[in-house]
PyMOL Python script that loads the backbone (N, CA, C, O; Angstrom):
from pymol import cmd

cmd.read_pdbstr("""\
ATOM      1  N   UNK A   1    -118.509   0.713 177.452  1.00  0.00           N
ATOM      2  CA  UNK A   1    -118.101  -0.074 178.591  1.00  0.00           C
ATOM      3  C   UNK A   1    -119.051   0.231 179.742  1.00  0.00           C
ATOM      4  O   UNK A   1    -119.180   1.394 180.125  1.00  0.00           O
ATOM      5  N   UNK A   2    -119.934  -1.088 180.486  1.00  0.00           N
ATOM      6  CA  UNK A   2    -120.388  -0.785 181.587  1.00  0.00           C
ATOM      7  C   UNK A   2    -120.043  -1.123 182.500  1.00  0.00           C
ATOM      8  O   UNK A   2    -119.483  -2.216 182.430  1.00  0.00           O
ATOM      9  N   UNK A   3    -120.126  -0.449 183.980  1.00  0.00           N
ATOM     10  CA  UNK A   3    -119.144  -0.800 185.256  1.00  0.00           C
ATOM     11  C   UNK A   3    -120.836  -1.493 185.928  1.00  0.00           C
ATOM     12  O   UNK A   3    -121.915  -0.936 185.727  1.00  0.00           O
ATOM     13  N   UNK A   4    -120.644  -2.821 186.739  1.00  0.00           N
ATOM     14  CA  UNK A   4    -121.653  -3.510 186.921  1.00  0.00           C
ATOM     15  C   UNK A   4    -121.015  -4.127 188.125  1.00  0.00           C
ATOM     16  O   UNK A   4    -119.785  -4.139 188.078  1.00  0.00           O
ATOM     17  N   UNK A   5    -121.742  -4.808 189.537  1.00  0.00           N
ATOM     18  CA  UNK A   5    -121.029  -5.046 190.390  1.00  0.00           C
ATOM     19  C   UNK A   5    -121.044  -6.726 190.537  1.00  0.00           C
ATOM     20  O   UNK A   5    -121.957  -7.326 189.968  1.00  0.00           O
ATOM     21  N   UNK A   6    -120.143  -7.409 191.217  1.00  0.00           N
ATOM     22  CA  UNK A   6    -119.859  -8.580 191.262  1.00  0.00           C
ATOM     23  C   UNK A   6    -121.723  -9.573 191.313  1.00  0.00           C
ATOM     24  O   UNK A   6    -122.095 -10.533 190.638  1.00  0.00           O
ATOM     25  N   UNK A   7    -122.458  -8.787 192.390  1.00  0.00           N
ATOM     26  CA  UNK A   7    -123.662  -9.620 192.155  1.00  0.00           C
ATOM     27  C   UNK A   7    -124.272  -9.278 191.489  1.00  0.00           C
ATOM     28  O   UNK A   7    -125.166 -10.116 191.374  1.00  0.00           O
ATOM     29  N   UNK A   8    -124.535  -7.992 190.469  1.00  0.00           N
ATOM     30  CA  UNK A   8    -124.985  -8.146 189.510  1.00  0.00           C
ATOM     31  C   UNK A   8    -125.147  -8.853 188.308  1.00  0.00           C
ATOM     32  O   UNK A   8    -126.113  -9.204 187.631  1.00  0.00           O
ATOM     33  N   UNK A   9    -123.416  -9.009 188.206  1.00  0.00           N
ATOM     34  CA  UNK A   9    -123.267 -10.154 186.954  1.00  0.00           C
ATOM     35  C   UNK A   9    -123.561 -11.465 187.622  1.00  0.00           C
ATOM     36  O   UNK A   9    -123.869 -12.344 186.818  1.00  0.00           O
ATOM     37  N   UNK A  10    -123.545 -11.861 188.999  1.00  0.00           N
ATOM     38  CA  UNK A  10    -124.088 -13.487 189.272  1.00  0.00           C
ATOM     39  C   UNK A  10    -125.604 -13.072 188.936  1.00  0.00           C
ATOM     40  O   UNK A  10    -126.182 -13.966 188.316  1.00  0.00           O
ATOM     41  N   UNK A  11    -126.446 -11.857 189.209  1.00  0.00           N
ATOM     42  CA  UNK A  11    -127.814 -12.463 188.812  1.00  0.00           C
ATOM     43  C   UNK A  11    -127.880 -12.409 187.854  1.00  0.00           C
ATOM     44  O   UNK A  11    -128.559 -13.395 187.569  1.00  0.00           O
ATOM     45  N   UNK A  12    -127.560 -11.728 186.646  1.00  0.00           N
ATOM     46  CA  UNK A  12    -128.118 -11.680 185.632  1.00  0.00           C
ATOM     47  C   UNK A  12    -127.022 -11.986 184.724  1.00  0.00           C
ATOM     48  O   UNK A  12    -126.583 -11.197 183.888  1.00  0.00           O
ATOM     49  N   UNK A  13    -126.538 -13.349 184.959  1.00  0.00           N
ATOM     50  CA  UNK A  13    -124.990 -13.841 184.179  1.00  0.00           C
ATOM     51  C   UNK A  13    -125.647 -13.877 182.762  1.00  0.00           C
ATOM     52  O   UNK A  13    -125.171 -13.237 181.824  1.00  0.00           O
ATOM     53  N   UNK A  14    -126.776 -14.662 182.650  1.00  0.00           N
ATOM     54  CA  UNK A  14    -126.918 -14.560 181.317  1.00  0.00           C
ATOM     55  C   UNK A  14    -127.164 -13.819 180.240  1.00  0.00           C
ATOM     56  O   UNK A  14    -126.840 -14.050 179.075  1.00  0.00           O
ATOM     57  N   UNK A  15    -128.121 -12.351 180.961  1.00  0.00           N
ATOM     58  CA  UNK A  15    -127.497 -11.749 180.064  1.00  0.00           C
ATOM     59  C   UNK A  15    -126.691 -10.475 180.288  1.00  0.00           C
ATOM     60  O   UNK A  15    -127.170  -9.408 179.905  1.00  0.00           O
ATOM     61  N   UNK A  16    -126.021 -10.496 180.623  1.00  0.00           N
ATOM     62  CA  UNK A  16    -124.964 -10.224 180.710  1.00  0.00           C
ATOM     63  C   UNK A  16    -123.818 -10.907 179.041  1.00  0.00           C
ATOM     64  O   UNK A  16    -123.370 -10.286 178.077  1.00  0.00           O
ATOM     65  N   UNK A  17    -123.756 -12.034 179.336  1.00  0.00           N
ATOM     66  CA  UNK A  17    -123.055 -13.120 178.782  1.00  0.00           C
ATOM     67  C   UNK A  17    -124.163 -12.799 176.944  1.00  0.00           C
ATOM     68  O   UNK A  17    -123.751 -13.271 175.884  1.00  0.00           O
ATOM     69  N   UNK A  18    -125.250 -12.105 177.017  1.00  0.00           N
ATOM     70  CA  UNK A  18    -125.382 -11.643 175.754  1.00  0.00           C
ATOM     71  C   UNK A  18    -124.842 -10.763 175.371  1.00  0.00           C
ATOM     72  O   UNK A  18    -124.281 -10.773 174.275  1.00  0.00           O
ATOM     73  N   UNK A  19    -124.859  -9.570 176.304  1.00  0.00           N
ATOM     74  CA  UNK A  19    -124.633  -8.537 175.467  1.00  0.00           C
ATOM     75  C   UNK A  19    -122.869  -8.199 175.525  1.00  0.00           C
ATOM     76  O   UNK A  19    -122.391  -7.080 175.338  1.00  0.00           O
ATOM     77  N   UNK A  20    -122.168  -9.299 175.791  1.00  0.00           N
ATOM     78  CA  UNK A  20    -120.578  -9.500 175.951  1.00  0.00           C
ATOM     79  C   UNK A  20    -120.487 -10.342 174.189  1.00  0.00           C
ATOM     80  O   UNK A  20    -119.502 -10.105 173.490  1.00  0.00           O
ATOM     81  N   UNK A  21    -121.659 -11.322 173.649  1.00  0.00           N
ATOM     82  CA  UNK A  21    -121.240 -11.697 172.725  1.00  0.00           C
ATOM     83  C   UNK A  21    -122.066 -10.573 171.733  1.00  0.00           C
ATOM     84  O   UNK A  21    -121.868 -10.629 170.519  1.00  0.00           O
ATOM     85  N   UNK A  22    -122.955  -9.600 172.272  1.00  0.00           N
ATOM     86  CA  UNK A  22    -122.849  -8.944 171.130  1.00  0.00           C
ATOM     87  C   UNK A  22    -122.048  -7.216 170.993  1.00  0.00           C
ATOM     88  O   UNK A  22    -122.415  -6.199 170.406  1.00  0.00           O
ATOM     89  N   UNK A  23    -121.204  -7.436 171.583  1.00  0.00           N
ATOM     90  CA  UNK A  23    -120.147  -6.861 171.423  1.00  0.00           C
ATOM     91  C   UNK A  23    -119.551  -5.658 172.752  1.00  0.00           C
ATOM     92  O   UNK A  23    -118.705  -4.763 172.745  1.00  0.00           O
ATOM     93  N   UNK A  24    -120.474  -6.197 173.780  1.00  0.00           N
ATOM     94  CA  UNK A  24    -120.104  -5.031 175.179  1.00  0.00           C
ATOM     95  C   UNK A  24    -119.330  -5.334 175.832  1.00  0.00           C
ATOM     96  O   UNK A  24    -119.124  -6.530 176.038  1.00  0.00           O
ATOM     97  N   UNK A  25    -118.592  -4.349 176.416  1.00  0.00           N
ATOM     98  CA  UNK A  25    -117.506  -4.735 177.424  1.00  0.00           C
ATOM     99  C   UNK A  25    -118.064  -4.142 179.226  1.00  0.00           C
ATOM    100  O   UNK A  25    -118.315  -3.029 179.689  1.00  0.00           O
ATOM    101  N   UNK A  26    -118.066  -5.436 179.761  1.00  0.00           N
ATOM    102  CA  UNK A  26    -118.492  -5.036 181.358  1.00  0.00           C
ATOM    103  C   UNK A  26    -117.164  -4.922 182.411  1.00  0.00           C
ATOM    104  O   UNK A  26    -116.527  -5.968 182.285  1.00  0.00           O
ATOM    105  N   UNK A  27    -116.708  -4.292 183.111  1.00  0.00           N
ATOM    106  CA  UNK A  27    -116.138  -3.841 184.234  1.00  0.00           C
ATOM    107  C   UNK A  27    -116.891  -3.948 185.693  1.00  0.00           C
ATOM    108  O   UNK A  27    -117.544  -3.048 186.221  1.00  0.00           O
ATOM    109  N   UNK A  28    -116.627  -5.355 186.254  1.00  0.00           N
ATOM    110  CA  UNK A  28    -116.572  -5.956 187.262  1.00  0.00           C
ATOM    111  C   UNK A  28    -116.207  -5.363 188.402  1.00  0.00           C
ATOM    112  O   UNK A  28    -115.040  -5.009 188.570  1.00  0.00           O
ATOM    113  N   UNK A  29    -117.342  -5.144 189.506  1.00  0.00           N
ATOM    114  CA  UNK A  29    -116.439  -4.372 190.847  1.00  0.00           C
ATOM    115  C   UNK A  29    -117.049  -5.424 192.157  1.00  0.00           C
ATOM    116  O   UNK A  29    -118.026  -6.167 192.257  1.00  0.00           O
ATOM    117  N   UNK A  30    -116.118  -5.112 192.899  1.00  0.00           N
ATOM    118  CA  UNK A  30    -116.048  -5.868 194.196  1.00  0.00           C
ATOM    119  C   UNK A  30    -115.860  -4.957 195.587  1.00  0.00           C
ATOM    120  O   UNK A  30    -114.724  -4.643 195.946  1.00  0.00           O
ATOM    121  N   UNK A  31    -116.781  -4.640 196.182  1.00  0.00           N
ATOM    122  CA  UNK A  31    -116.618  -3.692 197.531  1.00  0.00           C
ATOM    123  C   UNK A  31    -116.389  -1.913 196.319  1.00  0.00           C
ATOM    124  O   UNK A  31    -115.982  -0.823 196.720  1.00  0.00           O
ATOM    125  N   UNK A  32    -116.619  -2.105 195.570  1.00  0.00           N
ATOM    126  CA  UNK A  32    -116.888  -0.637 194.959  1.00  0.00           C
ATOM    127  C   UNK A  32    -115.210  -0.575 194.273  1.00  0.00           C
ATOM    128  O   UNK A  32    -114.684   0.514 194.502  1.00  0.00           O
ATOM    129  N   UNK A  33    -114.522  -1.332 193.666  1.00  0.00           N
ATOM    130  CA  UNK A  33    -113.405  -1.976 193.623  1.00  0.00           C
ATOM    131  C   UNK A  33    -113.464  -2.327 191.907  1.00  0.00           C
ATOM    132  O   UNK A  33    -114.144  -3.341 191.748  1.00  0.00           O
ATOM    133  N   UNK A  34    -113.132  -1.975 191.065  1.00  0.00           N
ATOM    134  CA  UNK A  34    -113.004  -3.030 189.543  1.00  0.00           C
ATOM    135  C   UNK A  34    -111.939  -3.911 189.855  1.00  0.00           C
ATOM    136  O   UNK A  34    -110.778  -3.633 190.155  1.00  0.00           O
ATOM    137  N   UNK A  35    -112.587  -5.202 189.724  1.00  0.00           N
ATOM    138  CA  UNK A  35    -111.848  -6.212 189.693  1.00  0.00           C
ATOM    139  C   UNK A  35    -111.447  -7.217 188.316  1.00  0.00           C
ATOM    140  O   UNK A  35    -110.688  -8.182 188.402  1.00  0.00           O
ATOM    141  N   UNK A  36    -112.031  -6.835 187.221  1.00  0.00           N
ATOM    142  CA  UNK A  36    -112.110  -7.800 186.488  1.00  0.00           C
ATOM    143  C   UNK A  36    -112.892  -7.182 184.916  1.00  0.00           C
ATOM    144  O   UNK A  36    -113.909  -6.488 184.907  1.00  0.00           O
ATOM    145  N   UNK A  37    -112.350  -7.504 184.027  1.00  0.00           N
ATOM    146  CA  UNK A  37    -113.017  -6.909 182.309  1.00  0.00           C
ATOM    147  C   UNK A  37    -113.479  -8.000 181.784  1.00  0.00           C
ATOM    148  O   UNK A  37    -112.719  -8.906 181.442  1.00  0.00           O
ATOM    149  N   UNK A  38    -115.168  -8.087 181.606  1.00  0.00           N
ATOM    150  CA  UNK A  38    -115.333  -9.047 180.542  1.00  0.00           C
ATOM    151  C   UNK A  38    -115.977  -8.620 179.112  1.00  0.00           C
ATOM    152  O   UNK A  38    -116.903  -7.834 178.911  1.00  0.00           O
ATOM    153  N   UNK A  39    -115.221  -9.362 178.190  1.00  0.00           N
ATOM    154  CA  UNK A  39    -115.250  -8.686 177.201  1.00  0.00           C
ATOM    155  C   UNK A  39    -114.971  -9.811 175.842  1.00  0.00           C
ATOM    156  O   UNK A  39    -114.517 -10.953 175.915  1.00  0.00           O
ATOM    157  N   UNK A  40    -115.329  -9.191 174.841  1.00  0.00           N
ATOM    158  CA  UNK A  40    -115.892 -10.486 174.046  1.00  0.00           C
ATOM    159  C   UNK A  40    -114.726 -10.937 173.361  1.00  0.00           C
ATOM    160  O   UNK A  40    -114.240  -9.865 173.001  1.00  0.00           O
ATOM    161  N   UNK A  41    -113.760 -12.073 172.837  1.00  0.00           N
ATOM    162  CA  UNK A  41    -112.850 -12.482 172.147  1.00  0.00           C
ATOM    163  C   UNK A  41    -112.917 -11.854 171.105  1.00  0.00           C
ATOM    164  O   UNK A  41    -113.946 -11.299 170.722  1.00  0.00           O
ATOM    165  N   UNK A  42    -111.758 -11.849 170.456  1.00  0.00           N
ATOM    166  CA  UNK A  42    -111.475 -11.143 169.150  1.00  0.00           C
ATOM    167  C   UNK A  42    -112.048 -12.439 168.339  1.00  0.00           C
ATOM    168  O   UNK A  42    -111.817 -13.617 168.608  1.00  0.00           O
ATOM    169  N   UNK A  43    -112.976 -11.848 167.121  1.00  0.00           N
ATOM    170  CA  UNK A  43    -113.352 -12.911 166.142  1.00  0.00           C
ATOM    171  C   UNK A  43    -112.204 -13.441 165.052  1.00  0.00           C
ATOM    172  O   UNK A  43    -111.577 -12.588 164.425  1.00  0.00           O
ATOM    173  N   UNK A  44    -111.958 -14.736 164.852  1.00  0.00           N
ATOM    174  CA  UNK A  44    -111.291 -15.098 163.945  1.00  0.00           C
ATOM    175  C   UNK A  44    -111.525 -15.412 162.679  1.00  0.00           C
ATOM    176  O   UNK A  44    -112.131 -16.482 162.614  1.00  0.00           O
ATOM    177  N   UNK A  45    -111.231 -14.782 161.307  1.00  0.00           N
ATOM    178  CA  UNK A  45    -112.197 -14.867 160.087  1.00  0.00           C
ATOM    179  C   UNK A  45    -111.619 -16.504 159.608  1.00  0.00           C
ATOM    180  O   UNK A  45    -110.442 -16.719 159.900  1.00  0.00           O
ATOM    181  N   UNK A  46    -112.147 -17.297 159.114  1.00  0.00           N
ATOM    182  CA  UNK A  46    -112.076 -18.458 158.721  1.00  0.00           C
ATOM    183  C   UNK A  46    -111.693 -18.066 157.250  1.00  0.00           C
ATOM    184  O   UNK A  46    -112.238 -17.161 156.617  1.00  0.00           O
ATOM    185  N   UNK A  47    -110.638 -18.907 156.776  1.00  0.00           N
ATOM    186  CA  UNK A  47    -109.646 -19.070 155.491  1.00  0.00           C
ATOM    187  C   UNK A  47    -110.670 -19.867 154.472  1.00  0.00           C
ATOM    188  O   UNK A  47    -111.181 -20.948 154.767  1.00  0.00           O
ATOM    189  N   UNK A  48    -110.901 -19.143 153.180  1.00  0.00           N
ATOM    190  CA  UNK A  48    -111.477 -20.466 152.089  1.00  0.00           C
ATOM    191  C   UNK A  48    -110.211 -21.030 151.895  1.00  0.00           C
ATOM    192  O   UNK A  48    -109.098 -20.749 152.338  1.00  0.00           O
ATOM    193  N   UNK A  49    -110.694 -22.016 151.020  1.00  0.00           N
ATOM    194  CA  UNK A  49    -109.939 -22.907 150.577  1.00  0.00           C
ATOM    195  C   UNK A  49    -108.892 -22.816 149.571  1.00  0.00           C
ATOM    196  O   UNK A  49    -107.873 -23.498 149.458  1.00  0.00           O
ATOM    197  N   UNK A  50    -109.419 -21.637 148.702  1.00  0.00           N
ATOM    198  CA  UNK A  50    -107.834 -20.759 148.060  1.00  0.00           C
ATOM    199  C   UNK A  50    -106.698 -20.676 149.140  1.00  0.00           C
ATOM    200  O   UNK A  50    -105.668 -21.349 149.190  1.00  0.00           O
ATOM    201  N   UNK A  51    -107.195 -19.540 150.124  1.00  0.00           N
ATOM    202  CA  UNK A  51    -106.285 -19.067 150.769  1.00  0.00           C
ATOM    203  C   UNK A  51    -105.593 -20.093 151.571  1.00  0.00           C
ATOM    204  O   UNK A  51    -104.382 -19.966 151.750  1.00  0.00           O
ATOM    205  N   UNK A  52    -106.265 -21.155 152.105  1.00  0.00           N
ATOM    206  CA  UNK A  52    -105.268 -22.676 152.533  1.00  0.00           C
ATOM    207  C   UNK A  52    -104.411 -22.890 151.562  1.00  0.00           C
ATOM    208  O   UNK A  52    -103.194 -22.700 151.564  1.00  0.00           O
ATOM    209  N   UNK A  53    -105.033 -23.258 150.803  1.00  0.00           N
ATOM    210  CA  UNK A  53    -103.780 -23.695 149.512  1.00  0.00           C
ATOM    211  C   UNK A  53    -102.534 -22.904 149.114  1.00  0.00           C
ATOM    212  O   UNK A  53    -101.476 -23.428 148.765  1.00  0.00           O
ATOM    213  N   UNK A  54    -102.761 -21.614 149.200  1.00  0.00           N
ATOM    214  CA  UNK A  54    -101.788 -20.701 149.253  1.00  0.00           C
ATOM    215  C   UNK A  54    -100.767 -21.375 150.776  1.00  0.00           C
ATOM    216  O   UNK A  54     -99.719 -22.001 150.620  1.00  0.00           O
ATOM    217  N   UNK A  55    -101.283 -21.111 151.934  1.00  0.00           N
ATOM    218  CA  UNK A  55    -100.478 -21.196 152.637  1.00  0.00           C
ATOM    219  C   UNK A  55     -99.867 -22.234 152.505  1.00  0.00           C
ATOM    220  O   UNK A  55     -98.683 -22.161 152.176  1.00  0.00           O
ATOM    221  N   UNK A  56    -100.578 -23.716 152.754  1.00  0.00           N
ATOM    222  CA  UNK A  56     -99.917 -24.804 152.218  1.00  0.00           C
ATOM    223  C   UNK A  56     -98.516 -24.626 151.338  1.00  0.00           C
ATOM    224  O   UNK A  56     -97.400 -24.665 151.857  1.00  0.00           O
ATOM    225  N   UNK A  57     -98.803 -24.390 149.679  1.00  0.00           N
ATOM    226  CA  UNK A  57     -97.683 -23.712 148.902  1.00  0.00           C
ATOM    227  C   UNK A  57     -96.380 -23.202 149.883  1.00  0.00           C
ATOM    228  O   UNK A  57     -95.264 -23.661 149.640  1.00  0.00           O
ATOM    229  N   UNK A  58     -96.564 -22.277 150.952  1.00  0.00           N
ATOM    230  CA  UNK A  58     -95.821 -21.598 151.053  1.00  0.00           C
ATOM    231  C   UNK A  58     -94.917 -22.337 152.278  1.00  0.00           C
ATOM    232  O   UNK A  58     -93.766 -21.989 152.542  1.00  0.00           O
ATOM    233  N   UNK A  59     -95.457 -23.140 152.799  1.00  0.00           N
ATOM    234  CA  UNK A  59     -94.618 -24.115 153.759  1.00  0.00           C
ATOM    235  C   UNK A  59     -93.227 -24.709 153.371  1.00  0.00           C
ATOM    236  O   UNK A  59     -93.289 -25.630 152.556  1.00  0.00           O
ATOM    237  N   UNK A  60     -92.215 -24.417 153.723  1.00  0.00           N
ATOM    238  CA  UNK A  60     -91.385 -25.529 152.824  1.00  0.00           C
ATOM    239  C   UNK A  60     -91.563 -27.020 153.470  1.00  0.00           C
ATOM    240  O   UNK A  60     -92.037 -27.274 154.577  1.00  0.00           O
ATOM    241  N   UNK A  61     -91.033 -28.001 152.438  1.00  0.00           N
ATOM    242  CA  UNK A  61     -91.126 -29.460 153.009  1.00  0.00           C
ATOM    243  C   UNK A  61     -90.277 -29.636 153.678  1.00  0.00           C
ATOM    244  O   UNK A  61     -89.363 -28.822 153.809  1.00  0.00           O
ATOM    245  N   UNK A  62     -90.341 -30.720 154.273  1.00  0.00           N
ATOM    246  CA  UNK A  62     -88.695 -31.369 155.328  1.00  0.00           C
ATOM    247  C   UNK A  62     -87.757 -31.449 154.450  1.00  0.00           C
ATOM    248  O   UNK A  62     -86.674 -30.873 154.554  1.00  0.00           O
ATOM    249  N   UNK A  63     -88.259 -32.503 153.083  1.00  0.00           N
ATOM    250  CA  UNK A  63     -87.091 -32.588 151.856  1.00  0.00           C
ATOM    251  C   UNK A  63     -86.506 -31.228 151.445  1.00  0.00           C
ATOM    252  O   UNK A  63     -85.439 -31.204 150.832  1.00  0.00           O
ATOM    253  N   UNK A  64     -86.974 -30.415 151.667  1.00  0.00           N
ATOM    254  CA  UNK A  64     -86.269 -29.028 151.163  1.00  0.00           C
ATOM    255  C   UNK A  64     -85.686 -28.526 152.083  1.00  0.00           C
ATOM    256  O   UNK A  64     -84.868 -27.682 151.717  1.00  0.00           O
ATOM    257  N   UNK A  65     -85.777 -28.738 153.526  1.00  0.00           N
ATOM    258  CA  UNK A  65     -85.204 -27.854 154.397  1.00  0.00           C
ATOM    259  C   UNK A  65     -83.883 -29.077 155.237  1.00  0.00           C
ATOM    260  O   UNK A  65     -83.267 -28.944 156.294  1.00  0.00           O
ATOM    261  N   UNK A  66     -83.868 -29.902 154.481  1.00  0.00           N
ATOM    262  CA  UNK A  66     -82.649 -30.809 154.973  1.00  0.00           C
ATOM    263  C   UNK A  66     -83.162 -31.206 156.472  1.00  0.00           C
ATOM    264  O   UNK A  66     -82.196 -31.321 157.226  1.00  0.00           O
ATOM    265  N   UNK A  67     -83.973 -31.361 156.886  1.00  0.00           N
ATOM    266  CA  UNK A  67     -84.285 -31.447 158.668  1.00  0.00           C
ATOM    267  C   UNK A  67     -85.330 -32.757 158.673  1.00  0.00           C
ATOM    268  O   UNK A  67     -86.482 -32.605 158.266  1.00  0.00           O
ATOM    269  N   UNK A  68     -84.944 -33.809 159.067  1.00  0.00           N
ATOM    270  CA  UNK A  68     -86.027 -35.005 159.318  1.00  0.00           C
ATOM    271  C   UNK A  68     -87.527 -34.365 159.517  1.00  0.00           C
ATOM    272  O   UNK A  68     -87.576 -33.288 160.110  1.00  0.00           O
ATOM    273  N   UNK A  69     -88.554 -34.859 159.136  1.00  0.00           N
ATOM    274  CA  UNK A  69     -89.971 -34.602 159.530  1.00  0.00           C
ATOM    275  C   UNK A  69     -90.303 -35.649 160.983  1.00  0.00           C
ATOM    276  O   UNK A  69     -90.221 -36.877 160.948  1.00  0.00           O
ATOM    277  N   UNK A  70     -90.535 -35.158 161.732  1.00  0.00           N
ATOM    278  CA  UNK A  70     -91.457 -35.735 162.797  1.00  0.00           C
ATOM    279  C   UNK A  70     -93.181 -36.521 162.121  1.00  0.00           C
ATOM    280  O   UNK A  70     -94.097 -35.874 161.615  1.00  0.00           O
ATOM    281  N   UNK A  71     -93.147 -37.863 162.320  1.00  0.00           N
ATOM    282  CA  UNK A  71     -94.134 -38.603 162.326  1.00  0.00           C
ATOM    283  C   UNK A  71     -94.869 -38.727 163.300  1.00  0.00           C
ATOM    284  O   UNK A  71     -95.840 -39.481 163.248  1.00  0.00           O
TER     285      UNK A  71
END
""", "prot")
cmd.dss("prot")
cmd.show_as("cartoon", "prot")
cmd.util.cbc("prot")
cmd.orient("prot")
């Protein structure tokens, strides 16, 4: 984690904004102040197409659960 100050990250947003997607976390200060964590989203692993189908499977239908389906 690096502590970096409010105009630092305006000059050098971009990279900055690299090394947040390659995996750093910056701590934002204001008047000598942390104001703010930027930090990279949690990655989401993408499902093949087995594992859809599985879930699919595991849905029940409207016909099975007695409850109208929304169109």
């Amino acid at each position: 984690m690096k502590v970096i100050s409010q105009r630092e990250l305006r000059t050098n947003c971009a990279a900055v904004m690299d090394a947040v997607e390659a995996g750093e976390t910056y701590h934002v200060t204001r008047n000598g102040v942390e104001v703010a964590e930027v930090r990279p989203l949690p990655r989401r692993r993408r499902l093949t197409a087995e594992e859809l189908v599985e879930r699919h499977r595991a849905v029940p239908s409207s016909t099975t659960t007695g409850r109208t389906a929304w169109i």
